[in-house]
FIGULUM-492761 format. One line per field, with one value per residue (C-alpha): residue number from 1; residue in three letters; x negated, y negated, z negated. Coordinates in steps of 0.1 Angstrom, whole numbers, always signed. Layout:
N
seq = [NUM, ...]
type = [ALA, ...]
x = [X, ...]
y = [Y, ...]
z = [Z, ...]
//
This chain:
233
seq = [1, 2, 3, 4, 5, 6, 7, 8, 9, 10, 11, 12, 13, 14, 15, 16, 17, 18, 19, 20, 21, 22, 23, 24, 25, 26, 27, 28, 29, 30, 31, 32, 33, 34, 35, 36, 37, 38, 39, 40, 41, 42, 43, 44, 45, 46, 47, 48, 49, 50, 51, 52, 53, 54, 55, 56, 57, 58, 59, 60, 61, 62, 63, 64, 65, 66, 67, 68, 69, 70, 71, 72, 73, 74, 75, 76, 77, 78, 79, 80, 81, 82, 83, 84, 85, 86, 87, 88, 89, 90, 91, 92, 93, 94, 95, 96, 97, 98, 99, 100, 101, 102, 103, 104, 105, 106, 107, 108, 109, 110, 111, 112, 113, 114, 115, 116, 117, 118, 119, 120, 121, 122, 123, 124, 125, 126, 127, 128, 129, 130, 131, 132, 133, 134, 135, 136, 137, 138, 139, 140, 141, 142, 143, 144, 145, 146, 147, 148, 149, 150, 151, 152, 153, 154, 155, 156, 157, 158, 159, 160, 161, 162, 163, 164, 165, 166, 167, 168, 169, 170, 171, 172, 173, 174, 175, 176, 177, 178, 179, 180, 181, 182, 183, 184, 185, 186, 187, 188, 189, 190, 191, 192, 193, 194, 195, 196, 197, 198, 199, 200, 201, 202, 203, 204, 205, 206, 207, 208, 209, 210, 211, 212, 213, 214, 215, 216, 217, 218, 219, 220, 221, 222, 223, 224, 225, 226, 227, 228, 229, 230, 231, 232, 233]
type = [UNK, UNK, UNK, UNK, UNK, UNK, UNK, UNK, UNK, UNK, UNK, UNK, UNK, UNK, UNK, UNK, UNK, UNK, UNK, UNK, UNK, UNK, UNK, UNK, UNK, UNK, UNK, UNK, UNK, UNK, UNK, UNK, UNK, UNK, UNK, UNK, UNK, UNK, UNK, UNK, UNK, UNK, UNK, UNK, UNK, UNK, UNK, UNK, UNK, UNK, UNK, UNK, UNK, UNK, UNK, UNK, UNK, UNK, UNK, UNK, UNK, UNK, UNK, UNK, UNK, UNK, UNK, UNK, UNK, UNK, UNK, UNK, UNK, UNK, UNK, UNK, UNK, UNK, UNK, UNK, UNK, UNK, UNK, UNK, UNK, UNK, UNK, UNK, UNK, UNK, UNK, UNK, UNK, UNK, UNK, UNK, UNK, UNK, UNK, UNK, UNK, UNK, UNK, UNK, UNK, UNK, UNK, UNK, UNK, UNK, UNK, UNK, UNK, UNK, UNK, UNK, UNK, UNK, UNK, UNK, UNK, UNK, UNK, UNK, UNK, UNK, UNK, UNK, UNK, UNK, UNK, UNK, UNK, UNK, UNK, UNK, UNK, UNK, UNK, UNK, UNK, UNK, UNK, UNK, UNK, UNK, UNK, UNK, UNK, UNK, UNK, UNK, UNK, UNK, UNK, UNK, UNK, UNK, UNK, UNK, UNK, UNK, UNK, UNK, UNK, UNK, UNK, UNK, UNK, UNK, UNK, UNK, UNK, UNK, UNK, UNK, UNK, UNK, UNK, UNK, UNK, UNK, UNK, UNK, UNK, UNK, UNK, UNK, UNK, UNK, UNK, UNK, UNK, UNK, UNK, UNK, UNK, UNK, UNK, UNK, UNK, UNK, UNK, UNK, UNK, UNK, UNK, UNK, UNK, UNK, UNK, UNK, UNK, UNK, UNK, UNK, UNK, UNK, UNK, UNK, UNK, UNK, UNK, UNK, UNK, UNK, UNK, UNK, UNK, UNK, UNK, UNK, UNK]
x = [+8, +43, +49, +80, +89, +58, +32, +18, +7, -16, -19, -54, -72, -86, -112, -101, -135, -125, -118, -134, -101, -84, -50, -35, -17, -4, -29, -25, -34, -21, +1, +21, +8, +13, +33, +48, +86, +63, +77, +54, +69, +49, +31, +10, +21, +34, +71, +72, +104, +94, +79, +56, +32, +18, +22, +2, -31, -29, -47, -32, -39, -17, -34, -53, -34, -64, -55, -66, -76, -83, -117, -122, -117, -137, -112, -112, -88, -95, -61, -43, -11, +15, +3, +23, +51, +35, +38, +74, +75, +62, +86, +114, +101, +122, +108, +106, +82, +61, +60, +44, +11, +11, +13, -9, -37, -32, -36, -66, -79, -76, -90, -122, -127, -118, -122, -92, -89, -89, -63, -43, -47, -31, +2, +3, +4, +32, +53, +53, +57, +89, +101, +97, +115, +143, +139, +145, +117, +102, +73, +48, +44, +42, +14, -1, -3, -17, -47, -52, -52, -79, -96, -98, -107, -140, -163, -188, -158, -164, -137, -120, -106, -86, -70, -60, -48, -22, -12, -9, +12, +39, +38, +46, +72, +95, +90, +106, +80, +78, +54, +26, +33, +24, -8, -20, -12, -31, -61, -50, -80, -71, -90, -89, -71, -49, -36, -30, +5, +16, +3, +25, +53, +53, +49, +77, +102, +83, +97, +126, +131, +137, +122, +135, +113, +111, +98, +65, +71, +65, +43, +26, +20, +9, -21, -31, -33, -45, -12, -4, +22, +51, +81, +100, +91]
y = [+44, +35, -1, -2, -34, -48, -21, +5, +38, +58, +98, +105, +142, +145, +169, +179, +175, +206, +234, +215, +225, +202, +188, +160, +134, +95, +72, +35, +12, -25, -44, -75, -110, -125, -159, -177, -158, -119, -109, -99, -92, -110, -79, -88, -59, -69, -52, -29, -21, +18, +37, +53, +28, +31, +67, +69, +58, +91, +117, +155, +189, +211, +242, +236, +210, +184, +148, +115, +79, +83, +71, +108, +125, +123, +107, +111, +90, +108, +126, +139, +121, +149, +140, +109, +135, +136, +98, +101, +120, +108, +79, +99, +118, +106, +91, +116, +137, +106, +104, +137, +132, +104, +134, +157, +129, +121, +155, +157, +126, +143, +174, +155, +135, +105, +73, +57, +25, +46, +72, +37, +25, +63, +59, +19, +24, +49, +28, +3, +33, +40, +1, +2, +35, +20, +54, +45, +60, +52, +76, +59, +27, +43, +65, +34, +13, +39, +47, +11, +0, +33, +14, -19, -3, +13, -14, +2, +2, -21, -42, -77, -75, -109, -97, -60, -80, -99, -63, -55, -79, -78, -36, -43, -72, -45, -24, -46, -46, -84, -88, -65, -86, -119, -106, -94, -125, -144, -126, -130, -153, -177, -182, -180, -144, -156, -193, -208, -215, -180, -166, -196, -188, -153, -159, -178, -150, -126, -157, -157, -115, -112, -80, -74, -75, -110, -124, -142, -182, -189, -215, -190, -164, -195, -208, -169, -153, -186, -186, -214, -229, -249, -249, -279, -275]
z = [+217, +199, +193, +167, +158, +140, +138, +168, +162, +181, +185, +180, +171, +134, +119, +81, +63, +35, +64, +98, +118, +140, +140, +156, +138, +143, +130, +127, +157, +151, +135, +149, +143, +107, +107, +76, +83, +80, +47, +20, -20, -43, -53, -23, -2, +35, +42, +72, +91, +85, +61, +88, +93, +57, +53, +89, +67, +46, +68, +56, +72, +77, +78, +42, +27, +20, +24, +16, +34, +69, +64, +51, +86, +117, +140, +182, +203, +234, +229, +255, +263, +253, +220, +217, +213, +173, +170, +173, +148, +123, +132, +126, +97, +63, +35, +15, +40, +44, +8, +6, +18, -7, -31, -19, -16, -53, -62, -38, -49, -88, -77, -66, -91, -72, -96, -112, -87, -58, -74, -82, -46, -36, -61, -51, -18, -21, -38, -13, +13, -8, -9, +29, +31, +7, -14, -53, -72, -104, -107, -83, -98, -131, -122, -102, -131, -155, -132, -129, -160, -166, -139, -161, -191, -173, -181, -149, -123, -93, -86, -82, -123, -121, -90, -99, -132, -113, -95, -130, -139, -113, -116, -155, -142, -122, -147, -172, -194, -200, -222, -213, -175, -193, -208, -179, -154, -184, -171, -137, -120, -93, -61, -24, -27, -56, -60, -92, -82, -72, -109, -125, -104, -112, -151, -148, -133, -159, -189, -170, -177, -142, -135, -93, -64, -52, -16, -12, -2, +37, +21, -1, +31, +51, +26, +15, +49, +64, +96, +113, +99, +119, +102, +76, +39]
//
């Protein structure tokens, strides 16, 4: 196990469910303990001092090039200790390698026919893995808001609507595109996940044409992931 900074990860022995081969790869294992100065954006997405941690969720063999969420892969722990050699790796692998199994899943993910909010979930995740990673790119939000939006339009698709509308609505934001941002936080839905104040505050900077990545409140990661809270307002 690797403990860097604020997230752990874990060697650990994965079977690829296209060709059944082995391979042995650094899987997530922990994170560090959320308090009202852990930095989120307000795109909901928590900020990790590496791009590795969120890249570690992507499983990807090597020998046939399927990947996809780890969930997809029958996963043993009972590695043997040289193994930690792999979680350093990955560590020190740049963004742009960590980016790739992003890739691959989404064309996986395409490949199978995966539905539009999962393919979404794949692009979104690698543009935070980017943001992490401090690598400019354009392209994943794009793609992650165009297979979400498919994913609204598909009146059968199961999902939290006035949530992924917010998502929306801050990917249209950065994106500069004001006023497709403003119709979909107007569909936003407040509640326990969202708070009323967080969708006002972000139409504002959306009126405001501010269109750069902005922090989440310490009050605002308090009352949403529910932290014990000590410091003055």
């Amino acid at each position: 196990m690797n403990f860097v900074a604020d997230f752990t990860l874990s060697p650990a022995k994965l079977e690829c469910p296209a060709c059944n081969r082995d391979f042995v790869a650094a899987i997530p294992a922990g994170v560090s303990a959320v308090s009202y100065k852990t930095p989120f954006e307000t795109d909901l997405h928590r900020v990790y001092s590496s791009p590795a941690f969120r890249a570690s969720g992507i499983g990807m063999c090597k020998a046939c090039g399927y990947a996809w969420w780890l969930k997809a892969f029958k996963i043993n722990l009972a590695v043997d200790c040289n193994a930690t050699a792999v979680v350093q790796e990955t560590v020190a692998e740049n963004g742009e390698e960590l980016l790739r199994k992003f890739a691959l899943a989404y064309v996986c993910g395409k490949q199978h026919k995966s539905n539009h909010l999962e393919l979404g979930l794949i692009a979104l995740n690698a543009a935070w893995c980017a943001r992490d990673g401090q690598i400019e790119d354009l392209s994943w939000p794009s793609i992650a808001r165009e297979e979400l939006e498919r994913a609204l339009r598909n009146p059968s698709a199961r999902m939290d609507r006035g949530f992924y509308q917010y998502l929306l609505g801050e990917l249209c934001r950065q994106q500069a595109d004001f006023n497709s941002a403003l119709k979909h936080f107007d569909k936003a839905i407040a509640g326990e996940r969202l708070p009323e104040q967080l969708i006002t505050r972000q139409k504002v900077q959306t009126l405001s044409a501010d269109s750069s990545a902005t922090m989440l409140p310490p009050y605002l990661v308090e009352s949403m992931f529910a932290v014990p809270c000590s410091y003055a307002a």
